[in-house]
MDAnalysis code that builds the backbone (N, CA, C; Angstrom):
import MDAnalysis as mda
import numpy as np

u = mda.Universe.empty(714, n_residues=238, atom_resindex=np.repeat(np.arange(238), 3), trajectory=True)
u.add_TopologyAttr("name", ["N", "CA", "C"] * 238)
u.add_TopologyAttr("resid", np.arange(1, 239))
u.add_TopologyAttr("resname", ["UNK", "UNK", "UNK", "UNK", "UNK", "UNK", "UNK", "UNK", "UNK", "UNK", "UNK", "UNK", "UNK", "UNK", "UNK", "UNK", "UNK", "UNK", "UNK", "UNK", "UNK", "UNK", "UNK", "UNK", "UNK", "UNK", "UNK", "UNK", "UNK", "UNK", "UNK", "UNK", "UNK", "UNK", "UNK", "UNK", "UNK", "UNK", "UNK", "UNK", "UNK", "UNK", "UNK", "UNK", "UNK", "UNK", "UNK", "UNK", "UNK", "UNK", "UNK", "UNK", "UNK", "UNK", "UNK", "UNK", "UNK", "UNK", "UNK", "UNK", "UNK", "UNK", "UNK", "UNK", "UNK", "UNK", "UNK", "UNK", "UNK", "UNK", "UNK", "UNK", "UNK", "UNK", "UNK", "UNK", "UNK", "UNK", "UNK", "UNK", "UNK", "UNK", "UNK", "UNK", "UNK", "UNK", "UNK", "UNK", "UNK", "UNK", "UNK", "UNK", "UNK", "UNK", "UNK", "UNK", "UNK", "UNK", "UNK", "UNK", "UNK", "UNK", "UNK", "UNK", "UNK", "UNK", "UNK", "UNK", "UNK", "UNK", "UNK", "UNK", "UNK", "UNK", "UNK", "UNK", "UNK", "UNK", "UNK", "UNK", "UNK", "UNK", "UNK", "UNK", "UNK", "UNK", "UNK", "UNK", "UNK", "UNK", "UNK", "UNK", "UNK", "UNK", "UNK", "UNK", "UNK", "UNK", "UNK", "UNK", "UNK", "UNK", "UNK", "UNK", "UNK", "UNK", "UNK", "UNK", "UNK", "UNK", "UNK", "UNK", "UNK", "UNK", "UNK", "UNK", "UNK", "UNK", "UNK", "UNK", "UNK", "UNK", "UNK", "UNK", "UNK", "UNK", "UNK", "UNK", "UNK", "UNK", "UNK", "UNK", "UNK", "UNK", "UNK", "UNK", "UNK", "UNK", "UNK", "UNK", "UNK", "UNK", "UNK", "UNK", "UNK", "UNK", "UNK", "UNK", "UNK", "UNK", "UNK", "UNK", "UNK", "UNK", "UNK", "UNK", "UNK", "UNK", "UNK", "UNK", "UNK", "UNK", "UNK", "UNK", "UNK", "UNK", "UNK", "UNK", "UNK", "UNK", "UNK", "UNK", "UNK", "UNK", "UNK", "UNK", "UNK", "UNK", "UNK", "UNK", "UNK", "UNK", "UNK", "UNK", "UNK", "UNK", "UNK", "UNK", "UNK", "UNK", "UNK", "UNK", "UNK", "UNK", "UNK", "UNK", "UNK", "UNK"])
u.atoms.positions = np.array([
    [146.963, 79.213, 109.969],
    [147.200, 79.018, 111.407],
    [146.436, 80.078, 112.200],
    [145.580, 79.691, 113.295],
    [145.214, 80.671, 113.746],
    [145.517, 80.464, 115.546],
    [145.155, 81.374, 116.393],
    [145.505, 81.203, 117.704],
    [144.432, 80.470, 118.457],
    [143.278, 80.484, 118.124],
    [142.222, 79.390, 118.844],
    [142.765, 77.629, 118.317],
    [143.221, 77.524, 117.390],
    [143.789, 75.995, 117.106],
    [144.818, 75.715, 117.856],
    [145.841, 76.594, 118.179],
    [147.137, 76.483, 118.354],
    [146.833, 76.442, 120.319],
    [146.198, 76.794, 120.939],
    [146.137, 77.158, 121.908],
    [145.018, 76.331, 122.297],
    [144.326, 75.424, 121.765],
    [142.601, 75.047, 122.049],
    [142.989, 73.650, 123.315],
    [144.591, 72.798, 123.507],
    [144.643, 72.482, 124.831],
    [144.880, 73.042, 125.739],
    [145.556, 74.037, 125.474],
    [146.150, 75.353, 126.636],
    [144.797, 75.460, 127.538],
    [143.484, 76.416, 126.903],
    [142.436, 76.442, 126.681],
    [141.310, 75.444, 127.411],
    [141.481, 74.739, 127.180],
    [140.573, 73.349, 127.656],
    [140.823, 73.200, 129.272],
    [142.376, 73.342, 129.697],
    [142.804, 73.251, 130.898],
    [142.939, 74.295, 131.882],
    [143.229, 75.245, 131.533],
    [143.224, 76.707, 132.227],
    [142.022, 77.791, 131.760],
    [141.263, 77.504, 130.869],
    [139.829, 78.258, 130.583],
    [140.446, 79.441, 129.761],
    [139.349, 80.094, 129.105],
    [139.489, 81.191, 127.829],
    [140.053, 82.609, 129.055],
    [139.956, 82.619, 129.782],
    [139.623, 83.563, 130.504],
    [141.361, 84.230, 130.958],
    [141.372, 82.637, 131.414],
    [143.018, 82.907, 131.769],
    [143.744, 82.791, 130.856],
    [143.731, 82.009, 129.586],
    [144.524, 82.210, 128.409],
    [144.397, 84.078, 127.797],
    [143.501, 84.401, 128.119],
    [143.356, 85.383, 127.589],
    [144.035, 86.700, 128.294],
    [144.154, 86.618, 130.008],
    [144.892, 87.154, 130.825],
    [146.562, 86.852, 130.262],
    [147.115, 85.890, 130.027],
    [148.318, 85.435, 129.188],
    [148.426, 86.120, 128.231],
    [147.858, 86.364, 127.470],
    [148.425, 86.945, 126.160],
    [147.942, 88.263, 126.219],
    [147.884, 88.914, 127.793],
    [148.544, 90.547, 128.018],
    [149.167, 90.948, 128.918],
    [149.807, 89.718, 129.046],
    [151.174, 89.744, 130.009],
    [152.324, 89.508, 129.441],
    [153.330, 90.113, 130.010],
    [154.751, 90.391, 129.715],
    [155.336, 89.320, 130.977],
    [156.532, 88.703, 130.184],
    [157.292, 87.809, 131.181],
    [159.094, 87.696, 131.074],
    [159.447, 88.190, 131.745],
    [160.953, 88.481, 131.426],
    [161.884, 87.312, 132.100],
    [162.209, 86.634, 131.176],
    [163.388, 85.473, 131.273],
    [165.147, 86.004, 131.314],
    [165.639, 85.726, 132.054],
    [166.801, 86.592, 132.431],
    [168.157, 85.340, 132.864],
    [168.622, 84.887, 131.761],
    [169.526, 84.039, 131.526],
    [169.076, 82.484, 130.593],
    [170.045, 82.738, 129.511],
    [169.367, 81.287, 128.559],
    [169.880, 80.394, 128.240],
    [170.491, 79.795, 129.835],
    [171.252, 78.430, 129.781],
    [170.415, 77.198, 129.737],
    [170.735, 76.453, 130.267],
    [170.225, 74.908, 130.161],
    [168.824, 75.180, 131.368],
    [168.543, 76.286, 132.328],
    [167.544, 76.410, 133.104],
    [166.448, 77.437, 132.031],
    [167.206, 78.809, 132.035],
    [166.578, 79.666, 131.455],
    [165.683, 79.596, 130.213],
    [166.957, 78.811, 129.348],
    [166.168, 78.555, 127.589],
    [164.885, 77.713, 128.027],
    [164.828, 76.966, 128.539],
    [163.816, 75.899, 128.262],
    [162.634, 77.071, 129.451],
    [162.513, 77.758, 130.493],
    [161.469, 78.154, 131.261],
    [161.282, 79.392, 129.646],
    [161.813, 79.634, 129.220],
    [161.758, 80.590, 128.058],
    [160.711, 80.063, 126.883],
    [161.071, 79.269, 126.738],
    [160.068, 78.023, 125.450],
    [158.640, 77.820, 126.201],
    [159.176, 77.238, 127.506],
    [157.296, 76.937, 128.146],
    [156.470, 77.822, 128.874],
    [157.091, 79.212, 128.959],
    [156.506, 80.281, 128.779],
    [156.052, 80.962, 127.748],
    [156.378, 81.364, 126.874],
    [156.093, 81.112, 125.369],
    [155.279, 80.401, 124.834],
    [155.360, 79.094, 125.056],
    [154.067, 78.102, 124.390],
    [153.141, 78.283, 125.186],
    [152.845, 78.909, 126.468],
    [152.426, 78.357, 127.470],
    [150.728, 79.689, 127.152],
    [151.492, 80.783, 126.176],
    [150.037, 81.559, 125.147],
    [150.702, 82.890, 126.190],
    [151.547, 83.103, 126.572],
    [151.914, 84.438, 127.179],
    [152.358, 85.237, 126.217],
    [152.199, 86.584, 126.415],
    [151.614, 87.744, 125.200],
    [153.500, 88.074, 124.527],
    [153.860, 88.735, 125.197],
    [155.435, 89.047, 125.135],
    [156.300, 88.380, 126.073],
    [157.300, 87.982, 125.683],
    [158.481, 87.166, 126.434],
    [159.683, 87.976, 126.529],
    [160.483, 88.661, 127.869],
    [161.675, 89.651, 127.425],
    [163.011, 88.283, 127.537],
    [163.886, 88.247, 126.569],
    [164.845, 87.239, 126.420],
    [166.229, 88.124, 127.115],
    [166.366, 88.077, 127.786],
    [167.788, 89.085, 128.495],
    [169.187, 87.810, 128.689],
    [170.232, 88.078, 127.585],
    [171.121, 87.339, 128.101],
    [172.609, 87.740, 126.975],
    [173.771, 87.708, 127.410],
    [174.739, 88.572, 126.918],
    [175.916, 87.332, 126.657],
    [175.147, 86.072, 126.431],
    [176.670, 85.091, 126.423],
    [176.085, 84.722, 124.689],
    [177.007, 83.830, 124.401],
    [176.931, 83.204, 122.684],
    [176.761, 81.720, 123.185],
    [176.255, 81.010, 122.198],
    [176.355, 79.430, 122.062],
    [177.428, 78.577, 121.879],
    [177.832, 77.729, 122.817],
    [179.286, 77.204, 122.827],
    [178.577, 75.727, 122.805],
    [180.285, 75.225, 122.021],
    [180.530, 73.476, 121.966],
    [179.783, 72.859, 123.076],
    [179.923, 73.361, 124.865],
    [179.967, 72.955, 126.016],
    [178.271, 72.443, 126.489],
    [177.606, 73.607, 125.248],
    [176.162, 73.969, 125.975],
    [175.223, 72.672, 125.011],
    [175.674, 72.173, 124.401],
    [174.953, 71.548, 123.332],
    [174.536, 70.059, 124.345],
    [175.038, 69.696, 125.533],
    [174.655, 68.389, 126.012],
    [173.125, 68.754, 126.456],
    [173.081, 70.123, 127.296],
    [171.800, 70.603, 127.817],
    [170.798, 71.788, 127.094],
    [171.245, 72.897, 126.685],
    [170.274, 73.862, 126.312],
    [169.747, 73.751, 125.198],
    [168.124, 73.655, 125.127],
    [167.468, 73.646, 124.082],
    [167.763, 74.752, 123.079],
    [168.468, 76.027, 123.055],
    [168.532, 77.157, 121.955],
    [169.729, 76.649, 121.603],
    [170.690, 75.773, 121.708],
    [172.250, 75.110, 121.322],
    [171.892, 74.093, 120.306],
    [172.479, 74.234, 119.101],
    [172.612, 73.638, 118.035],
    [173.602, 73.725, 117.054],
    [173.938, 72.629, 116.575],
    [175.126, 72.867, 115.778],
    [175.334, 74.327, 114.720],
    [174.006, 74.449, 114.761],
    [173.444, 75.381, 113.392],
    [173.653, 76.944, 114.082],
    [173.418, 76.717, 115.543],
    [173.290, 78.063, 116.387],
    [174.949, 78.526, 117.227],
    [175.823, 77.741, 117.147],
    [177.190, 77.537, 117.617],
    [177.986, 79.407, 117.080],
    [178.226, 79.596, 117.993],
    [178.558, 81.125, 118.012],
    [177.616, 82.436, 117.669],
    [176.279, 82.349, 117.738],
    [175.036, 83.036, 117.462],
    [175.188, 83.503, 118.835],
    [174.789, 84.280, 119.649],
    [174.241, 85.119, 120.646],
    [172.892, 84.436, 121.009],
    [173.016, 83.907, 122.583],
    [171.787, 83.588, 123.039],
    [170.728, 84.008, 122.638],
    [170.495, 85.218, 122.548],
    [169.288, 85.985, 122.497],
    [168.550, 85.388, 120.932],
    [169.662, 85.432, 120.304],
    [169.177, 85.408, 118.854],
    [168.813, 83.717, 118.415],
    [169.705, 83.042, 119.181],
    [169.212, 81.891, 119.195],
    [167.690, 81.439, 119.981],
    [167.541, 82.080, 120.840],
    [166.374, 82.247, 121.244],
    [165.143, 82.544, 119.955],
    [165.299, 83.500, 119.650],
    [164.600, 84.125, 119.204],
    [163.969, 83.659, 117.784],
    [165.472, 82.535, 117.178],
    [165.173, 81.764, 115.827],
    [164.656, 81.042, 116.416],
    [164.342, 80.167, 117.364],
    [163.857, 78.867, 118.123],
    [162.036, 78.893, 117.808],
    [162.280, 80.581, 118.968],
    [160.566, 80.830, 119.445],
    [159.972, 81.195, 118.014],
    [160.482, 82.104, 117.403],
    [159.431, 82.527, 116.115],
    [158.968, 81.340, 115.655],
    [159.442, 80.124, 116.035],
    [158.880, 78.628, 115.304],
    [158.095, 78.520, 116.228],
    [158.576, 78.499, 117.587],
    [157.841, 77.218, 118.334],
    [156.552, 78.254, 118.790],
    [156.470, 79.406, 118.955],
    [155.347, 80.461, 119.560],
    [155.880, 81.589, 118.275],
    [154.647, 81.165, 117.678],
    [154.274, 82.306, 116.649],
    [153.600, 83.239, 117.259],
    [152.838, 83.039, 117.655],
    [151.867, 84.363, 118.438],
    [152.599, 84.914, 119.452],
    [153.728, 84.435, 119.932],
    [154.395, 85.570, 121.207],
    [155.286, 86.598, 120.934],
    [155.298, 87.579, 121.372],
    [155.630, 89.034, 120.641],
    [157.500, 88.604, 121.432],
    [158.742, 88.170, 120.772],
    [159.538, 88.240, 121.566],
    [160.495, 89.661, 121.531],
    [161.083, 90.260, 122.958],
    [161.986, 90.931, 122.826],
    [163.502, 90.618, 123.409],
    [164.024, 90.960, 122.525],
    [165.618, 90.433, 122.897],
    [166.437, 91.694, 123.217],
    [167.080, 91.174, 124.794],
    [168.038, 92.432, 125.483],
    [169.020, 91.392, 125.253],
    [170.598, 91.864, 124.730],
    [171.497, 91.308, 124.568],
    [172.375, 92.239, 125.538],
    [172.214, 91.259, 126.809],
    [172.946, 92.337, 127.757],
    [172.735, 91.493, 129.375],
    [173.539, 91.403, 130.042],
    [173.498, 90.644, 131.274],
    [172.930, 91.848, 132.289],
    [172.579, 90.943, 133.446],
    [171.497, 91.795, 134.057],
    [172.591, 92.403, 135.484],
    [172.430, 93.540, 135.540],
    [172.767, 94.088, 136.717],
    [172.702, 95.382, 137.412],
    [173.129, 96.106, 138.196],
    [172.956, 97.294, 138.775],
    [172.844, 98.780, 137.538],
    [173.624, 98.169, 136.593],
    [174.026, 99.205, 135.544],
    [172.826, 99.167, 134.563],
    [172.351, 97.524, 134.053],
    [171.222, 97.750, 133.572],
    [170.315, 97.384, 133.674],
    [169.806, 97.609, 135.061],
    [168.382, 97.483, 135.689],
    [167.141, 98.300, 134.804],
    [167.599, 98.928, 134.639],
    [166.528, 99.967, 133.898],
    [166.147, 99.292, 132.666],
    [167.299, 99.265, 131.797],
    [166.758, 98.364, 130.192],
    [165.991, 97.704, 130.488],
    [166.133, 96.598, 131.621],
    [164.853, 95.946, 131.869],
    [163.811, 96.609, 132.539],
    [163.538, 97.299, 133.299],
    [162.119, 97.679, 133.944],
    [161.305, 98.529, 132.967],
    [162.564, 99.272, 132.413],
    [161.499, 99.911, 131.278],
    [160.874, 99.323, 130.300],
    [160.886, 98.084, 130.035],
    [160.323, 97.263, 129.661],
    [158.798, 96.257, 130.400],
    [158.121, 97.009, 131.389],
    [157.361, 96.989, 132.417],
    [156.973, 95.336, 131.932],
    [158.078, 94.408, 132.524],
    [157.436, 93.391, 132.695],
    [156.587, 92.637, 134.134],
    [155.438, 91.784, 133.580],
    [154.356, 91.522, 135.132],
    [155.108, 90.367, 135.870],
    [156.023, 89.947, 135.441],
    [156.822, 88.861, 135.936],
    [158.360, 88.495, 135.688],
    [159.100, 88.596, 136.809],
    [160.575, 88.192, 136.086],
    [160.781, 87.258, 136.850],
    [161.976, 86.096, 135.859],
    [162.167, 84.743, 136.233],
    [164.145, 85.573, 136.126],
    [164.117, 84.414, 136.827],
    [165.921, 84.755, 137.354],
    [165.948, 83.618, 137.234],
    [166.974, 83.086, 136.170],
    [167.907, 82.322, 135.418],
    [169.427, 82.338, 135.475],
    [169.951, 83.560, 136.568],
    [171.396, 83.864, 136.217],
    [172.198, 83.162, 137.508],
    [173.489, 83.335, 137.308],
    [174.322, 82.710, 138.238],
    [174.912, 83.400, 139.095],
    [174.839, 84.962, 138.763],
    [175.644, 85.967, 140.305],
    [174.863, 86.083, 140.799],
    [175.133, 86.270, 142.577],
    [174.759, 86.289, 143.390],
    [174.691, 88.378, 143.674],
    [175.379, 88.789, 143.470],
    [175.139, 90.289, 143.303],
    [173.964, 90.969, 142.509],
    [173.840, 90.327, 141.079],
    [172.514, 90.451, 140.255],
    [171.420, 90.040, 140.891],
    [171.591, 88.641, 141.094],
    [170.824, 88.070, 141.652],
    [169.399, 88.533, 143.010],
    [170.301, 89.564, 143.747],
    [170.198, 90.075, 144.793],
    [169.445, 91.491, 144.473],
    [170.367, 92.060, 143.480],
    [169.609, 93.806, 142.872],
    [168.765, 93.254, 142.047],
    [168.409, 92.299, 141.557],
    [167.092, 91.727, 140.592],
    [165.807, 91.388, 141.870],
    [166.177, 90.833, 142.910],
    [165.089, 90.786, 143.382],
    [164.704, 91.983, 144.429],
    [165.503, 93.014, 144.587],
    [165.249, 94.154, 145.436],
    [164.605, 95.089, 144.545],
    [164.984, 95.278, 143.503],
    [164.573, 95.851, 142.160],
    [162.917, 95.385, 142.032],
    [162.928, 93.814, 141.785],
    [161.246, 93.713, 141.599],
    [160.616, 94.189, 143.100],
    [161.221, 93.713, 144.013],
    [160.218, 94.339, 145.588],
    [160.086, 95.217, 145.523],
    [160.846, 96.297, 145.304],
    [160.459, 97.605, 145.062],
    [159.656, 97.862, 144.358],
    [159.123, 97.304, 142.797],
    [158.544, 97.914, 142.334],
    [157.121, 96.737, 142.143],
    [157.008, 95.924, 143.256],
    [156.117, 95.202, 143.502],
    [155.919, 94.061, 141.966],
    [156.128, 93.782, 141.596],
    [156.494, 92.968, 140.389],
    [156.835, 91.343, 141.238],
    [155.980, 90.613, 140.723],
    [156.406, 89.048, 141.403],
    [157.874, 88.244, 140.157],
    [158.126, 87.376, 141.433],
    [159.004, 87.012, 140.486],
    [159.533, 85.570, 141.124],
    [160.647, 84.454, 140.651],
    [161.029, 83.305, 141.265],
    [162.663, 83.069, 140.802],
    [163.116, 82.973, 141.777],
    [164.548, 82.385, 140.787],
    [165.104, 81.108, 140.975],
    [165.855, 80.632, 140.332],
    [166.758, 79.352, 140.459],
    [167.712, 79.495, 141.452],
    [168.187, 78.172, 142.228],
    [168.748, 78.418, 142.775],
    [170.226, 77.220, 141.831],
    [170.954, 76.508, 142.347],
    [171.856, 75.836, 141.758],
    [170.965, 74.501, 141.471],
    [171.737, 74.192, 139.984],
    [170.978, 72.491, 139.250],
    [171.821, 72.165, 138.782],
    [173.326, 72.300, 138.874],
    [174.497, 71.799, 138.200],
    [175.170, 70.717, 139.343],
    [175.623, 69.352, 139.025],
    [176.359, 68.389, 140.061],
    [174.943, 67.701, 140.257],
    [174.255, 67.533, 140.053],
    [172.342, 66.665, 140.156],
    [172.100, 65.683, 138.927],
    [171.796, 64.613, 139.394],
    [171.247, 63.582, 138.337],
    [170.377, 63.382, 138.511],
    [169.311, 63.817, 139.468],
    [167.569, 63.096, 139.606],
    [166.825, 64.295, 139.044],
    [165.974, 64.650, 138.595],
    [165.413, 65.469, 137.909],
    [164.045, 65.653, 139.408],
    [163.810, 64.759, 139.594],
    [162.473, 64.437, 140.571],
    [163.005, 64.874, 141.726],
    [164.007, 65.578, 142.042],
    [164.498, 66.379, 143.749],
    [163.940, 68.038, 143.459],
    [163.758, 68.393, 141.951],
    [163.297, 69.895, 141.877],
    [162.134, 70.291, 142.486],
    [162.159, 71.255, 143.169],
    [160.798, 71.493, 143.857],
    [161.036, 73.577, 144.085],
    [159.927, 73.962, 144.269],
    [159.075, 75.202, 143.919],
    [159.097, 75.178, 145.821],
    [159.502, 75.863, 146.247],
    [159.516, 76.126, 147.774],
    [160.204, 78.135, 147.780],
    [160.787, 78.343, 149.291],
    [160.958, 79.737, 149.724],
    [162.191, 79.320, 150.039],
    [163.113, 80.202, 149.857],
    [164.787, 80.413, 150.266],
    [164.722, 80.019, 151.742],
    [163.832, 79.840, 152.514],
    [163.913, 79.215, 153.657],
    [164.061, 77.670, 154.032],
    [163.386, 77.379, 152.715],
    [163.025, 75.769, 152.659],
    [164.039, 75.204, 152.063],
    [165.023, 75.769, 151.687],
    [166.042, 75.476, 151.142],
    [167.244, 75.106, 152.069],
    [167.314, 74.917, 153.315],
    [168.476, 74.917, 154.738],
    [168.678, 73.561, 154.481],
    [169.538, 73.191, 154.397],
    [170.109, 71.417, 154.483],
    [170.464, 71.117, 152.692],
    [169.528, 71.464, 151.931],
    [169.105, 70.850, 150.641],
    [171.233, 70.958, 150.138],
    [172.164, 71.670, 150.616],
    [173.534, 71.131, 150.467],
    [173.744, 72.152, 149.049],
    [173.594, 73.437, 148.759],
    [173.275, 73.964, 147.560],
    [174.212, 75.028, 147.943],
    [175.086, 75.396, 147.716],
    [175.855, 76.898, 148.005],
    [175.698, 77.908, 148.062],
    [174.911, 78.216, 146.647],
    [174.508, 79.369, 145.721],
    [173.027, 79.706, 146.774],
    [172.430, 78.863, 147.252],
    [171.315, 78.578, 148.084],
    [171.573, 79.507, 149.664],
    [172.394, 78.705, 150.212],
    [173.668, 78.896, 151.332],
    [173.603, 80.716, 151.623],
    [174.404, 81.010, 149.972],
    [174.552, 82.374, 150.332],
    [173.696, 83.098, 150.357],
    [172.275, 82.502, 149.214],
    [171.327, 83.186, 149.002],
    [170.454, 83.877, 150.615],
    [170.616, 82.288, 151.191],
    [169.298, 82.615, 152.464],
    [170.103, 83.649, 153.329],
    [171.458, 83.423, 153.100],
    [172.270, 84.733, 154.215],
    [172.095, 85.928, 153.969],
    [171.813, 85.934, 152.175],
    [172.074, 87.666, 151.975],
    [170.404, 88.229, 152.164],
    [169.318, 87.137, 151.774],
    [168.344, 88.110, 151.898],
    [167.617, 88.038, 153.277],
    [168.366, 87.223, 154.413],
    [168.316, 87.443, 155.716],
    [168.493, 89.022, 156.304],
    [169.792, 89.146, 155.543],
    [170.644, 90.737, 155.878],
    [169.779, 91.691, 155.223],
    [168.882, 91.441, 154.316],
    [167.628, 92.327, 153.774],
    [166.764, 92.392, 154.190],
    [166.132, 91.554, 155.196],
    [164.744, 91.294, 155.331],
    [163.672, 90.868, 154.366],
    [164.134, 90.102, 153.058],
    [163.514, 89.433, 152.127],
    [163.077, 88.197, 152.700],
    [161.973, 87.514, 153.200],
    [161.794, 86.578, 153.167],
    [160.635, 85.864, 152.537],
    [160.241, 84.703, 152.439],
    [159.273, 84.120, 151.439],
    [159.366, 84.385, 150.018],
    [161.244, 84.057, 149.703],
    [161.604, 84.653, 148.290],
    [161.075, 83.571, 147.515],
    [160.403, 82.633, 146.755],
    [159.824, 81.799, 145.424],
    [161.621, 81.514, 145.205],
    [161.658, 79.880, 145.064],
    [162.279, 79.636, 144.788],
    [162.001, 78.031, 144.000],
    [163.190, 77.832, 142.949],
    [163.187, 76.674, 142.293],
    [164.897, 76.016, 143.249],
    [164.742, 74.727, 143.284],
    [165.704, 73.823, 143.878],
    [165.633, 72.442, 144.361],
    [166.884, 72.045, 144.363],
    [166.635, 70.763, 144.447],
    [167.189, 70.041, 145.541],
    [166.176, 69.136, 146.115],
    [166.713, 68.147, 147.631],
    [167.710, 67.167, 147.297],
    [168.182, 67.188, 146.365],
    [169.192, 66.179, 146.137],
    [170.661, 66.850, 146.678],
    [172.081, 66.170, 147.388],
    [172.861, 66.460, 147.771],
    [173.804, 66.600, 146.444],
    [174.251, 67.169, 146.174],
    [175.066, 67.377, 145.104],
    [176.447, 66.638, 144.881],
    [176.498, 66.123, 143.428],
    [177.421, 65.237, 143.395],
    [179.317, 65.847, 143.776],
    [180.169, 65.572, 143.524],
    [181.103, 65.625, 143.834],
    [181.783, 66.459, 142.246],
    [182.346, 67.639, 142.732],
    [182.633, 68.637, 141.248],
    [184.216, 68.074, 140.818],
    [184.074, 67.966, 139.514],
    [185.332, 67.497, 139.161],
    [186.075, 68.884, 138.514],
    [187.192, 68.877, 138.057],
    [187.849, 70.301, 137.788],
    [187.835, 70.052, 136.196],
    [187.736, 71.577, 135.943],
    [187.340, 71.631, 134.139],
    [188.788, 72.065, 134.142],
    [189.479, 71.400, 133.366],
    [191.210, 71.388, 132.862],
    [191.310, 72.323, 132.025],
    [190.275, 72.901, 130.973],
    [190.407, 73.402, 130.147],
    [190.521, 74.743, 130.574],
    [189.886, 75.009, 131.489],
    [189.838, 76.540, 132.554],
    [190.616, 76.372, 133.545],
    [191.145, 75.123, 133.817],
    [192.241, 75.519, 135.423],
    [190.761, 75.846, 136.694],
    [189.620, 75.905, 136.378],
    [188.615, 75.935, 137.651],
    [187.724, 74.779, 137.711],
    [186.862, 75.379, 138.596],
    [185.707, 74.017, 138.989],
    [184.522, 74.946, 138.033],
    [184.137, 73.816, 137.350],
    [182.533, 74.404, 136.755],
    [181.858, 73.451, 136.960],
    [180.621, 73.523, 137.774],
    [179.194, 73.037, 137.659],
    [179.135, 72.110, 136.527],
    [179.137, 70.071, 136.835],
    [179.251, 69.448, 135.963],
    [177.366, 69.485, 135.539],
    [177.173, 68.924, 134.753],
    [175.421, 68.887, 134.028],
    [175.248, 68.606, 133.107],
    [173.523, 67.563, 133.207],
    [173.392, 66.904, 132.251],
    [172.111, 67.336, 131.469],
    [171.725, 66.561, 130.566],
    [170.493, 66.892, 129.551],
    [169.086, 67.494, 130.104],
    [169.037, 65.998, 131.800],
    [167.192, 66.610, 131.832],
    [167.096, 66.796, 133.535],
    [168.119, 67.337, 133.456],
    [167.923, 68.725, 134.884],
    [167.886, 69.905, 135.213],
    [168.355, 70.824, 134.387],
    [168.348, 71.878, 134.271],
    [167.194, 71.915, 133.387],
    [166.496, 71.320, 132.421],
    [165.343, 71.624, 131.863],
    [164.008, 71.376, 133.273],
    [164.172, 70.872, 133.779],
    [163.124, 70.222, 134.640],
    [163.236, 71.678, 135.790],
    [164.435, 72.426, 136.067],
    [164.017, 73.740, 136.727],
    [163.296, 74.820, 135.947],
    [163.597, 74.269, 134.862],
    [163.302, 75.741, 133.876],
    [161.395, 75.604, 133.591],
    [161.406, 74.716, 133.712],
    [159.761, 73.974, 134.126],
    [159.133, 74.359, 134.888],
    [159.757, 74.325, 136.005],
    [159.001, 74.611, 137.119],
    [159.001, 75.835, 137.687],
    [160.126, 76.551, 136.745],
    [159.703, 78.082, 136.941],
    [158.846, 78.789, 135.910],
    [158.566, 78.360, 134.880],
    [157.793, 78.676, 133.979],
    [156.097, 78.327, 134.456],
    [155.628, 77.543, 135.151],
    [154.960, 76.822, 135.920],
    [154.568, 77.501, 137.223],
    [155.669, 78.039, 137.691],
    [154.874, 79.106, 139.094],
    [154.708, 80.397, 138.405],
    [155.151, 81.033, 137.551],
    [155.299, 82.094, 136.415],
    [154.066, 82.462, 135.901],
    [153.344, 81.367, 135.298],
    [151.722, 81.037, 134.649],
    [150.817, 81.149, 135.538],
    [151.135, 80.268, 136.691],
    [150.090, 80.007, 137.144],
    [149.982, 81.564, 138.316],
    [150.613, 81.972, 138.792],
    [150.938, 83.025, 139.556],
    [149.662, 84.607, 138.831],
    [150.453, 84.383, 137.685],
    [149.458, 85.292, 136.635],
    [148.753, 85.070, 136.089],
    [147.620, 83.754, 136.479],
    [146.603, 83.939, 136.391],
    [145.732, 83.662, 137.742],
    [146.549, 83.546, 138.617],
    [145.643, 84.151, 139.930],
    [145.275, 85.265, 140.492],
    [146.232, 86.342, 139.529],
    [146.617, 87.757, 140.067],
    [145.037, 88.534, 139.583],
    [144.375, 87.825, 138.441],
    [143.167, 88.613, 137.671],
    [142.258, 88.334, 138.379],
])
């Protein structure tokens, strides 16, 4: 196996030049649910050099309808590690590192010291969420996050727009987002989301709460399209 075979469509479409800018870049994926795992895989295949895998939950019964690292075989394994058995198959050539650890004020650092050229935000607090992207502004580091893809059945409403473009789209997590980085002066934040109005949340009995219902090929279809502004972003930067 060598890396000119494995890579020679990559190659054909984006030129030697920029494949080659890819595989000396670092790209830090930061949650590996049904969005994260899969922008994790097509970053990875996609000939990018190191991939940082940051995520502190295990593989449950629940996750197996949507996340590609969920398998019967992987069922109580640690995201990370499930990750990590996945990619050594699917991207041999990508150097992976695994932080088994959720992202926040406390461990901002584990990750930066890890000087990655790009971080993707995959997670669901809105507090992280917030010190993850003040964290990269500060240290000038590009980056995109998800906004909500749970309660959605069209896959074709996901779209790559700015926390601004997001007003109406009926998204909560969205909602609070554009308020808090209003109160920052963040604007033209990269965002993944979707124009579809969100379906109607039914209550998970098993928790006594509401969880974000979701299916097989929506949350992969964000994780796409952040992997997708991710690539292409870094290879405009050279």
């Amino acid at each position: 196996m060598n890396f000119s075979s494995v890579f020679a469509r990559t190659a054909a479409l984006i030129g030697q030049e920029a494949l080659h800018t890819l595989q000396n870049k670092t790209v830090a994926v930061l949650g590996l649910g049904g969005v994260g795992g899969m922008c994790a895989e097509m970053v990875a295949r996609s000939g990018v050099g190191t991939v940082i895998l940051m995520d502190h939950d295990t593989v449950s019964l629940s996750n197996l309808n949507r996340q590609n690292f969920a398998l019967t075989s992987t069922l109580g394994m640690s995201k990370t590690d499930a990750a990590v058995l996945r990619l050594k198959d699917a991207a041999p050539f990508c150097r992976l590192v695994p932080v088994e650890s959720f992202y926040s004020a406390e461990t901002r650092d584990v990750l930066f010291d890890l000087h990655p050229d790009f971080v993707i935000d995959a997670i669901d607090t809105v507090s992280a969420k917030l010190d993850l992207l003040a964290a990269c502004r500060e240290r000038r580091i590009p980056s995109i996050m998800c906004l909500g893809t749970g309660n959605r059945l069209d896959p074709s409403a996901f779209r790559i727009g700015t926390i601004e473009e997001t007003a109406g789209c009926g998204c909560g997590l969205a909602r609070v987002m554009r308020r808090e980085c209003k109160k920052r002066g963040f604007s033209d934040v990269p965002v993944v989301y979707s124009t579809e109005m969100p379906r109607v949340v039914v209550t998970d009995t098993e928790h006594g709460r509401h969880s974000p219902a979701s299916i097989s090929f929506c949350p992969p279809v964000a994780g796409c399209l952040l992997a997708s502004f991710a690539v292409q972003t870094l290879c405009k930067t050279e």
